[in-house]
C-alpha positions, 0 to 999 in steps of 0.5 A: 489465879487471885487478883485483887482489884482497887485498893485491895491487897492480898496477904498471907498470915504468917504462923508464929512460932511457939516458945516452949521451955525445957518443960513443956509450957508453951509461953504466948507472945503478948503481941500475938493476943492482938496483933499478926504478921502477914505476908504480901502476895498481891497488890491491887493496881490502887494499893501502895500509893506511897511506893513503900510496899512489895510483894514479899515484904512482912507487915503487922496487922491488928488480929480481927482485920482482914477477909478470909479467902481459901483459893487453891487449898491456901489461906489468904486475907484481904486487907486494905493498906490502911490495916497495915501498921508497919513493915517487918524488916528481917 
């Protein structure tokens, strides 16, 4: 089991779907340039101080933040709450 410890939060970066048109051209988000949408897994017994985070919820981090981990054939980030730009809501 991977648990994260201090401050530290375990996330899942959610792959964006492509837009394709009728034609075949895949259209990029300019968001997706610089930003990712990742998933909280884990919290570490330090992280969300403020109570506004919970397993589960979807948040915007920038592309280049984040520690690759593969644990259990699966891809996570580490990543301090600090990186989180703000919460997804769906």
């Amino acid at each position: 089991m991977l648990k994260p410890t201090k401050e530290w939060v375990v996330v899942e970066v959610l792959k964006e779907e492509e837009n394709i048109t009728p034609s075949g051209l895949v259209l990029l988000n300019p968001i997706e340039k610089k930003f990712k949408k990742c998933k909280i897994v884990l919290l570490g017994p330090e992280a969300n101080k403020t109570n506004e985070l919970k397993i589960g919820d979807v948040v915007l981090c920038m592309k280049d933040h984040g520690l690759k981990v593969e644990h259990e054939d699966k891809q996570y980030e580490f990543m301090k709450e600090q990186n989180f730009l703000g919460i997804i809501e769906l």
